[in-house]
N, CA and C of each residue as an Amber inpcrd file, in Angstrom:
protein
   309
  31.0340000  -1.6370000  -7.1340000  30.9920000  -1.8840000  -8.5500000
  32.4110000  -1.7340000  -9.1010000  32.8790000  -2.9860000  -9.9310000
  34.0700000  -2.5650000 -10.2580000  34.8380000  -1.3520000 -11.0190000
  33.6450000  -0.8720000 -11.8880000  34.1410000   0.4300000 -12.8410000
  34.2530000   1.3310000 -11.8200000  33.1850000   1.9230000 -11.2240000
  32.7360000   2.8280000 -10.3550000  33.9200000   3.5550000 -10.0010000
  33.9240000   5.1570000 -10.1530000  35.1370000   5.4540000  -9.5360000
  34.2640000   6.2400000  -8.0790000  33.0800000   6.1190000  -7.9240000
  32.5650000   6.6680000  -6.6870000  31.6130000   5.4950000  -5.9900000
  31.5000000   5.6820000  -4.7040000  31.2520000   4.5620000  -4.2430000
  29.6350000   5.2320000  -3.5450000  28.6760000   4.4370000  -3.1010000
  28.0200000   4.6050000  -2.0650000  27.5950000   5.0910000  -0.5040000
  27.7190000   6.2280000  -0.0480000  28.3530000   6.8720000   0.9660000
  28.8990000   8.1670000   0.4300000  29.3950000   8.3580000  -0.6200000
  30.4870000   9.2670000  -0.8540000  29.5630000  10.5890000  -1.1350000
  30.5440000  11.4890000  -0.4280000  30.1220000  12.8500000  -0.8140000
  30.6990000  13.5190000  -1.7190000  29.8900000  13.5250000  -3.4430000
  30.3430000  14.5730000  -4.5730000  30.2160000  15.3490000  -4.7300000
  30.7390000  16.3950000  -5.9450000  30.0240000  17.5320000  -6.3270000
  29.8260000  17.6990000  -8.0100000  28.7660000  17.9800000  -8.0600000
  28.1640000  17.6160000  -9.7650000  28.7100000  19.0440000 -10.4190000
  29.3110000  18.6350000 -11.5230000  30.1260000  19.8750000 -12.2980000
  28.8940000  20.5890000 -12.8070000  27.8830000  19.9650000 -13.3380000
  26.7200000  20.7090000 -14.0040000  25.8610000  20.9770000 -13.3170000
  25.7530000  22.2340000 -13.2870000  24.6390000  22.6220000 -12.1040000
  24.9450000  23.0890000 -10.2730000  26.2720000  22.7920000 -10.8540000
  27.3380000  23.2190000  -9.3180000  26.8330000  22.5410000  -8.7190000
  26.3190000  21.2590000  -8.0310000  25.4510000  20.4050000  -7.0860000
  26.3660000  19.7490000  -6.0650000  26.4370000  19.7270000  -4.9380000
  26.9940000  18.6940000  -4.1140000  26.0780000  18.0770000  -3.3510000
  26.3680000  16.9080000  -3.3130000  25.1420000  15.7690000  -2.6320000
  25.8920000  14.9380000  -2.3130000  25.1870000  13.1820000  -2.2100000
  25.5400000  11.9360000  -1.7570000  25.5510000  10.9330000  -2.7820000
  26.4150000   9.9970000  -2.8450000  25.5480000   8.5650000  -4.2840000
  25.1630000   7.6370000  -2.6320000  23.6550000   7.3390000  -3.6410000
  23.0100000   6.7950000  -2.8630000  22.6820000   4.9450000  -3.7630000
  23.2010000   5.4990000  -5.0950000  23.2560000   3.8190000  -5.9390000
  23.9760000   4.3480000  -7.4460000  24.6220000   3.0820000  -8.1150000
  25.3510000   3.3890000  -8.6070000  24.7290000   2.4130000 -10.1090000
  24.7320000   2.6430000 -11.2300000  24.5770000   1.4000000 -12.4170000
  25.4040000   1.5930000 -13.2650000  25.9520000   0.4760000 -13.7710000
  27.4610000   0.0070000 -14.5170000  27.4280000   0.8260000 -16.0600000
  26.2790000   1.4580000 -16.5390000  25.9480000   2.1240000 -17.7540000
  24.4890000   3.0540000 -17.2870000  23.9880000   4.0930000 -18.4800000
  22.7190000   4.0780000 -18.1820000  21.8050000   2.9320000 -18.2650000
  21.0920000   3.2500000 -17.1630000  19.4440000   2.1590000 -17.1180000
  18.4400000   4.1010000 -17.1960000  18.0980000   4.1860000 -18.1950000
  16.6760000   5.1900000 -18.5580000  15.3540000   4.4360000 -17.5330000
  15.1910000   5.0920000 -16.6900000  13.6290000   4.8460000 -16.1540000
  12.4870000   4.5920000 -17.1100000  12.3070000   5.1620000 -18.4320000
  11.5580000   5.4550000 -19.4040000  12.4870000   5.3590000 -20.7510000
  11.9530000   4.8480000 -21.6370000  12.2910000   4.9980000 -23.4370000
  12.8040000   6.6470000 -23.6320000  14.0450000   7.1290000 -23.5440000
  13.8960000   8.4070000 -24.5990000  14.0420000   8.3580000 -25.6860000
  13.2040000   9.7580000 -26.2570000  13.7280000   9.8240000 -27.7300000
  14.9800000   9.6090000 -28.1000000  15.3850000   9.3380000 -29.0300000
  16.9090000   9.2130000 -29.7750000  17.6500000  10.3640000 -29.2890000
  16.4880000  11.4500000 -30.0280000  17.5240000  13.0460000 -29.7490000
  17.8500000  13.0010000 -28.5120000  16.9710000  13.0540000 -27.4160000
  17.4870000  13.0580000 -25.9370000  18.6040000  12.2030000 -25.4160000
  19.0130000  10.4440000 -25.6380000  19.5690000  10.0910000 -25.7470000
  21.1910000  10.4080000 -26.6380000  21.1830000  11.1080000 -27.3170000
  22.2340000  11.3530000 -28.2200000  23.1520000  12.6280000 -27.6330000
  22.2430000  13.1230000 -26.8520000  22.8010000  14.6400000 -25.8900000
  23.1160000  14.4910000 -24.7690000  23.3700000  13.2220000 -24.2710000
  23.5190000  12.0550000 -22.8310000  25.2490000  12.0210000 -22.8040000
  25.7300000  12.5820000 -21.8250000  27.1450000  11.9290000 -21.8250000
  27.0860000  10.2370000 -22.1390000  28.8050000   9.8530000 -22.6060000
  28.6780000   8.1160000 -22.7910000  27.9150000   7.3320000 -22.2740000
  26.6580000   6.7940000 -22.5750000  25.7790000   5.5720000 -21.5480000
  26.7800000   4.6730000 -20.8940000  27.7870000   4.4790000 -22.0320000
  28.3890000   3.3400000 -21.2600000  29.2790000   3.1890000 -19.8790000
  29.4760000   4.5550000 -19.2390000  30.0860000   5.0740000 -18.2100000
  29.4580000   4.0010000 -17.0310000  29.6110000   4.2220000 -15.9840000
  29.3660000   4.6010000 -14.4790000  28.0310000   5.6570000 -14.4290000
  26.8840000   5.4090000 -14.5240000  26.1550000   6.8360000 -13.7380000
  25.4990000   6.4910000 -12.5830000  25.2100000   7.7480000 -11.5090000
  24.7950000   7.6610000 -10.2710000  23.8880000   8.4570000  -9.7100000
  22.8920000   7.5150000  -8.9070000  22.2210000   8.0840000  -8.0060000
  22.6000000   9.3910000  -6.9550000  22.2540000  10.8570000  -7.2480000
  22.4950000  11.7730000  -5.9900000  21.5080000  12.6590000  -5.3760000
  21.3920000  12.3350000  -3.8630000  20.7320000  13.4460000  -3.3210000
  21.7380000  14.9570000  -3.5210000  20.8550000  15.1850000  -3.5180000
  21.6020000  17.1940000  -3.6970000  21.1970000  17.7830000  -2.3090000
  22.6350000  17.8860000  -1.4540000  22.6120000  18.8200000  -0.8300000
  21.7720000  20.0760000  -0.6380000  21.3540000  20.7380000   0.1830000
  20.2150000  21.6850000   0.7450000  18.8090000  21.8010000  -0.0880000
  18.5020000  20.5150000  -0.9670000  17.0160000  20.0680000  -1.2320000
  16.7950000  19.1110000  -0.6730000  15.7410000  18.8660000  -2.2550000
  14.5790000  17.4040000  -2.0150000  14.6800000  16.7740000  -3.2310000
  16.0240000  17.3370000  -4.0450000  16.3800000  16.6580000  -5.2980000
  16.9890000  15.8160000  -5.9340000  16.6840000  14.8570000  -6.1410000
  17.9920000  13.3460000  -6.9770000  17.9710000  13.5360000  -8.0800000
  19.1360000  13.7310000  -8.4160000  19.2800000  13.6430000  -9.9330000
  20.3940000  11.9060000 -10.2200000  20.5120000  12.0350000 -11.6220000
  20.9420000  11.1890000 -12.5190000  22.2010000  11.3110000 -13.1850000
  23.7870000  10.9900000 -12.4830000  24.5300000  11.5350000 -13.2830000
  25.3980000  10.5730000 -13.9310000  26.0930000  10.9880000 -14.8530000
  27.0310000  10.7210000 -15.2110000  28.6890000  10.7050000 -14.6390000
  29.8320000   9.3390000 -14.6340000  30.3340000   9.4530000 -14.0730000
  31.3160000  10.9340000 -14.2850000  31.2600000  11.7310000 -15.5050000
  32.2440000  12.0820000 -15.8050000  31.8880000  13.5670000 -15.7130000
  30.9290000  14.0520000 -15.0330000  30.1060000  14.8710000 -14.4410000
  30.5500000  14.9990000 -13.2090000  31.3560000  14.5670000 -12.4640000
  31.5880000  14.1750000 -11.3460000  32.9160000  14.5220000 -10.8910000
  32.7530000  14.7120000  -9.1110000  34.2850000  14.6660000  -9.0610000
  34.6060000  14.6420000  -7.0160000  35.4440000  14.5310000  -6.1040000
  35.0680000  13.8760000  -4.7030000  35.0230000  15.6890000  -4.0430000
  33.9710000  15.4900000  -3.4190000  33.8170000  16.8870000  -2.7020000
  35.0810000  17.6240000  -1.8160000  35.3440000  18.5360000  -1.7530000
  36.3260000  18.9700000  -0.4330000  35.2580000  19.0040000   0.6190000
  34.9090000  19.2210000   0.9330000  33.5700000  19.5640000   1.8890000
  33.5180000  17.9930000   3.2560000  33.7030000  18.1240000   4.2500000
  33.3670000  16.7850000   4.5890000  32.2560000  17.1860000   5.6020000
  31.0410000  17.8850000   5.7270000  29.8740000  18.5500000   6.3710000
  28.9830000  17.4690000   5.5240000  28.0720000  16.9870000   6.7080000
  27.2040000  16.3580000   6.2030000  26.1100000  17.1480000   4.9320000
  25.3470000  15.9710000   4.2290000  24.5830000  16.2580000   2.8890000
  23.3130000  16.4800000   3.7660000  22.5730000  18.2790000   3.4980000
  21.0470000  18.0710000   4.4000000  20.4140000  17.6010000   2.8570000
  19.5760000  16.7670000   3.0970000  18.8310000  16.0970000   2.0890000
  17.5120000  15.3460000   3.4680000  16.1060000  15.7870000   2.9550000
  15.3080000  14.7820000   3.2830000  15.3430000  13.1050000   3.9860000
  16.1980000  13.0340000   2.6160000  16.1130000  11.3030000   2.3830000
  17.1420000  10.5750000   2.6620000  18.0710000  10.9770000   3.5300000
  19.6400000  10.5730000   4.1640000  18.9130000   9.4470000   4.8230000
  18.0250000   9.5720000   5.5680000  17.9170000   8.5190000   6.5810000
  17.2770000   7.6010000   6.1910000  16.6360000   7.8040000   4.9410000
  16.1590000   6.4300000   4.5200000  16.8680000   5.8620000   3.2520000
  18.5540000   5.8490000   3.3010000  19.4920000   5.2820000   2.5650000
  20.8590000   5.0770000   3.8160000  21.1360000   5.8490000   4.7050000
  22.3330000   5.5450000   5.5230000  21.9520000   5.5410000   6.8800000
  22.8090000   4.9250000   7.8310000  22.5990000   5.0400000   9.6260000
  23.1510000   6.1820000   9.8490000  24.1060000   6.4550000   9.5030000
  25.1640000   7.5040000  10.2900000  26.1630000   8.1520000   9.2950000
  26.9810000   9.6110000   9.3310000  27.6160000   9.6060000   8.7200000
  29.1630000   9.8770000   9.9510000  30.3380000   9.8690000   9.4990000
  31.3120000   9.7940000   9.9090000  32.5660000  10.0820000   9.5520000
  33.3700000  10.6220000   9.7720000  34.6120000  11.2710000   8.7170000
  34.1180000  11.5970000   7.2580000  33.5470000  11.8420000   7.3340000
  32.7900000  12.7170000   5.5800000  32.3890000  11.6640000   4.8000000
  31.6790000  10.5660000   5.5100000  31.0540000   9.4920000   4.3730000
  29.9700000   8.8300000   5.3650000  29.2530000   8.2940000   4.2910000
  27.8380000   8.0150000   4.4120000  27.6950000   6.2590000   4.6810000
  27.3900000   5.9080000   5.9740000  27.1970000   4.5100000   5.9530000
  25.8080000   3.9520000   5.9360000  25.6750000   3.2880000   4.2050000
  24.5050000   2.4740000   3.8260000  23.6550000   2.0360000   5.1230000
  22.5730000   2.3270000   5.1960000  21.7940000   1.6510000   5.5800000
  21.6350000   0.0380000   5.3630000  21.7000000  -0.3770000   4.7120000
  21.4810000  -2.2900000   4.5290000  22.9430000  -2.2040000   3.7650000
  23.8200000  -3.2280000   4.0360000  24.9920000  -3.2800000   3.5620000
  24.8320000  -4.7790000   2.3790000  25.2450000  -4.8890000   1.0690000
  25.3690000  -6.0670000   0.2610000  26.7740000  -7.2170000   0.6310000
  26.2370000  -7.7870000   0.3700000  27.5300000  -9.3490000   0.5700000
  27.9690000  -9.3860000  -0.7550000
């Protein structure tokens, strides 16, 4: 994605909530799964950012972040997460290679 300053594969660590995980997908602004209220929306870092898909390291948890929430892990130890294997083949020098690759 051209904005994107994190890519697919990459191992982050989420400032809120101390989290380090994987982006497993990335959208050019928010996309809300569901309508929020205004108020909820209004307490949202910029929609118009970068936010991303992450498994969180030593759960079973994805969260929703914001790019600016964000930042590249020191850590290059793989992400234990459940669901690695049903987003990447392998990981390798501290990054995560997609499972189905886009043209």
């Amino acid at each position: 994605m051209r904005n994107a300053s994190f890519s697919i594969g990459q191992i982050i660590h989420v400032r809120d909530g101390d989290m380090r995980g994987v982006v497993v997908d990335v959208d050019e602004h928010f996309q809300a799964p569901v309508e929020l209220p205004e108020k909820v929306r209004a307490s949202l870092p910029d929609p118009e950012q970068p936010w991303y898909y992450i498994l969180v390291d030593g759960s079973e948890e994805r969260v929703y972040v914001a790019e600016e929430s964000m930042h590249p892990d020191s850590d290059d130890s793989p992400v234990d997460h459940p669901g690695i294997e049903q987003f990447f083949r392998h990981f390798d020098a501290g990054r995560y290679e997609p499972q189905y690759l886009l043209n």
